[in-house]
N, C-alpha and C positions, 0 to 999 in steps of 0.2 A: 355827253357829247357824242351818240350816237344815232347811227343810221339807220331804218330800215326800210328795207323795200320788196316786194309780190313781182313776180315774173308769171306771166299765165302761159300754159302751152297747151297743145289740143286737149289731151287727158288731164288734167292737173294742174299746178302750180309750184314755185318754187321760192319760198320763202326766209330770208335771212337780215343780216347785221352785220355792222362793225360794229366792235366793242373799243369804244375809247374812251379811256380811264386817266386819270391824274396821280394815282401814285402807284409803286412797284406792286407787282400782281401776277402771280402762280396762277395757271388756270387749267384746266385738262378736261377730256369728256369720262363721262359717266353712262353706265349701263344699269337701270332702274328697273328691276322684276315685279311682277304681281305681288301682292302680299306685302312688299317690303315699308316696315315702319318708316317714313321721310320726313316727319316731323311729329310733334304733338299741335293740338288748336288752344287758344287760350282757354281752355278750362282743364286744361291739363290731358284731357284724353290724345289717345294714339291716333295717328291717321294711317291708314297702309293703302297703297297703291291698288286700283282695278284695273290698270291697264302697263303695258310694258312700256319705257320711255328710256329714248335717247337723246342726251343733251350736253351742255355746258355746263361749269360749273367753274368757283373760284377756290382754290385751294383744295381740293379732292374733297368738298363740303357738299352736303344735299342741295343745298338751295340753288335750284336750277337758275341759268339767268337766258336760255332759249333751251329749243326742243322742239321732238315731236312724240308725239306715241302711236305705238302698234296700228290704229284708228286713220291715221292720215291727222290729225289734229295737231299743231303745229305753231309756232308763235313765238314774241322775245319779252323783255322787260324792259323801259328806259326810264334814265333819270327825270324825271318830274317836279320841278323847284315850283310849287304852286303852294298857298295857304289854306289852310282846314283841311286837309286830307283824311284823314281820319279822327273817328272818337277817342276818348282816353277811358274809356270804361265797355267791358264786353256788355252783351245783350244776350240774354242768358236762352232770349226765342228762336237765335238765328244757330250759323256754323259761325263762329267766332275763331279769327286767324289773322297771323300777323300778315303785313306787307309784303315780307319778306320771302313769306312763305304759299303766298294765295299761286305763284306763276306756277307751281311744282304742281300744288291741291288741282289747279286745274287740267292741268295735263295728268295727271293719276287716275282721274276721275272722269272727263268726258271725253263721247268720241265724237264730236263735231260742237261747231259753231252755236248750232241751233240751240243743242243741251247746253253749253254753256250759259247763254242767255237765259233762257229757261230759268236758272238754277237761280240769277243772279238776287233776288230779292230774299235768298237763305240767308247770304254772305254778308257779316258785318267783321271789318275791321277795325283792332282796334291798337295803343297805344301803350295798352296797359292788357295784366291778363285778370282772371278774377279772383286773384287775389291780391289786384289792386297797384300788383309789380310793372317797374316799365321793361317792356319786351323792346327788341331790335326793329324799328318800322320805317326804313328807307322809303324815300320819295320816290313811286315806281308809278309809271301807266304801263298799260300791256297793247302789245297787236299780235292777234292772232288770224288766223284762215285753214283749211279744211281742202278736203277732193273737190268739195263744189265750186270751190274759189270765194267763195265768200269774205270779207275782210273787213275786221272788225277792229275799233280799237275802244277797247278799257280807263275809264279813268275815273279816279278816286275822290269823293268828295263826303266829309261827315260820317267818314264811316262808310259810305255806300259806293256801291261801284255803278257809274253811268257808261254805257254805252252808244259809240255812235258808227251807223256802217260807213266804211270807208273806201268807197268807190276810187281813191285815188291812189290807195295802195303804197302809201307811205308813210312814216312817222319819223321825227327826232326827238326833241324835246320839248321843253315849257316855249312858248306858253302854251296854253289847250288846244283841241283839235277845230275847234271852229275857229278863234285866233289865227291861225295857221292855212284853214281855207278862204277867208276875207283878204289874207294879203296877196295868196293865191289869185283868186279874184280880180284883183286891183290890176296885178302886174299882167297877168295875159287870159288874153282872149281865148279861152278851153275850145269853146268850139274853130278855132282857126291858128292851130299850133304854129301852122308850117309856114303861116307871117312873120312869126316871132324872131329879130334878128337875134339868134342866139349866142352868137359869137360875141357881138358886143353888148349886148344888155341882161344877157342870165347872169345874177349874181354867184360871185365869184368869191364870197365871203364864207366862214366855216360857223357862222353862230348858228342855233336852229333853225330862226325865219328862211334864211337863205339855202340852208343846207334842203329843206325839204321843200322847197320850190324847184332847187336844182333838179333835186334826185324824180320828181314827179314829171320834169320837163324830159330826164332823162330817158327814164321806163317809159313814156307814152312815145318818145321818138323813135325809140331804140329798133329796130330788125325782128320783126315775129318771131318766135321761137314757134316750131312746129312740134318739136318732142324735146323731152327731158334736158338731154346733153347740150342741147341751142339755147335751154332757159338758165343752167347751170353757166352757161358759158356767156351769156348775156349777163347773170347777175354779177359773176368776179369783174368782167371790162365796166357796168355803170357806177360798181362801190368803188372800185379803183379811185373814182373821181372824188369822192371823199373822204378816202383813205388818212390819216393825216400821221407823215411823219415823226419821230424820235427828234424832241429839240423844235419843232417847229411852233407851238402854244407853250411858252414856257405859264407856269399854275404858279404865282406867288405865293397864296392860303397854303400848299405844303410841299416851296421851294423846288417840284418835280417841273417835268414837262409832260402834257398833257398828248398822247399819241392812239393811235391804231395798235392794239394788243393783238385781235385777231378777228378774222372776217369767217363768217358762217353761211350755211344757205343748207333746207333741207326741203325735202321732195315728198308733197302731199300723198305723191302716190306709188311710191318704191318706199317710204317710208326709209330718207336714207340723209344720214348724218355727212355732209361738206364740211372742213373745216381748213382755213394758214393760218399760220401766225404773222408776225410781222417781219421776221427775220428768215422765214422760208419759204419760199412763193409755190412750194408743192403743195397743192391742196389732196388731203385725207378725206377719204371714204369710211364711213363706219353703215353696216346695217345692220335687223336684227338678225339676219342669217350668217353671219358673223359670230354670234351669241355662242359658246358651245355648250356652257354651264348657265343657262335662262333663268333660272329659278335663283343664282347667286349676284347680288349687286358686282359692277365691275368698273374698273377704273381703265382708260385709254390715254397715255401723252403725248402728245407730239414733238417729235425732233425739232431743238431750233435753231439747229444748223444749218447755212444754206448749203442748198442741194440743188446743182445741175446735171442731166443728163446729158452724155456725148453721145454724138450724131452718129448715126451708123451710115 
């Protein structure tokens, strides 16, 4: 049940999410050095990081679920309820890696868009590892983007990852990314926004169809951002709009309520970690100049007490 959306500004871009989840969830950021072991690939070898990365994470655990690295490269994970997503047996020709684990491999390892693609005919996922064991392999597609702005989104099919560019600089959930631009489509006229009575006919609904029509009607309408701080501050006022309360989706499947844990957004080209939660409306700044010990992995939480500042 997540959001994300690309803010462009002269130099750069500023890309982030909501994270909404359906049951109770510890979450903090992470500081990922060169070198650093962050998983093994299903054949058992080691993988270690070539690039520094800052990110998300759940429970002080490796498995990134957004980020950037050192590079400007940048991006999140979302849930993806689709069929065949991956094989159940590695491929002994390719980089074999679980689902779970591909968002971290790729930010450790490339510094742009472009190298990602590149890479993508290495990469097989799978369900099992080779020896035959079932691994951890959530239902994940990726969006990522880079200093060029480029915007890309990732999805999982057989094992392979398909790629499609994404000029519209949004993503939520299932169904797939072409699903998602046909309803687009249907409902408004792309070339002639500023007909569209938004007030009474943008959908108003929180499933994906609706969510990512919103957020697309929203970022194309939205106030140019000319530098950083206008694209930062453009991106907290359009996720607002999809923010979704504590209590408001109550999740039968495991008796919780489905809500906004915490919103994110990082900057292609200051390479810099935004991050609230849902209970703080201060948003944190992490960069790597920040870092004072680089070479040691580090952990960052945020307060979630709310905090107002008095008026001087």
């Amino acid at each position: 049940m997540c959001t994300g959306i690309k803010i462009n500004y002269k130099d750069g871009c500023v890309i982030g999410r909501t994270m909404d989840y359906e049951v109770p969830l510890d979450y903090n950021a992470i500081y990922i050095p060169k070198g650093y072991n962050f998983c093994n690939d299903l054949m058992g070898n080691p993988l270690h990081s070539r690039c520094k990365i800052l990110g998300m994470c759940f429970r002080n655990l490796d498995p990134l679920k957004d980020a950037v690295n050192e590079h400007g490269l940048a991006g999140f994970t979302n849930t993806f309820r689709e069929f065949n997503l991956h094989a159940n047996q590695v491929d002994p020709e390719k980089i074999n890696i679980s689902s779970l684990d591909y968002f971290s491999y790729a930010l450790a390892n490339y510094r742009s868009v472009e190298e990602l693609i590149e890479d993508l005919p290495n990469i097989h996922m799978s369900t099992r590892d080779h020896k035959g064991e079932e691994v951890l392999s959530p239902n994940f597609h990726f969006m990522f983007t880079d200093s060029t702005k480029r915007c890309i989104i990732l999805e999982p099919k057989y094992g392979e990852l398909i790629y499609y560019e994404n000029p519209y600089d949004v993503m939520t959930n299932s169904p797939g990314f072409k699903s998602h631009v046909r309803r687009l489509n249907k409902l408004l006229d792309l070339d002639n926004l500023e007909d569209f009575n938004s007030a009474k006919d943008l959908p108003g609904g929180y499933d994906p169809l609706s969510r990512f029509i919103k957020a697309f009607y929203l970022t194309r309408m939205s106030i140019k951002s000319n530098n950083v701080e206008e694209a930062f501050s453009n991106f907290y006022n359009i996720t607002s709009a999809m923010v979704m309360p504590d209590g408001f989706v109550r999740n039968k499947k495991y008796n919780y309520t489905t809500y906004t844990r915490y919103t994110c957004a990082y900057d292609t080209e200051s390479k810099l970690l935004t991050v609230k939660s849902h209970t703080n409306p201060t948003v944190y700044k992490l960069g790597f100049e920040d870092i004072e010990e680089d070479d040691k992995r580090q952990a960052f939480f945020l307060n979630p007490d709310f905090v107002a500042e008095k008026l001087d």
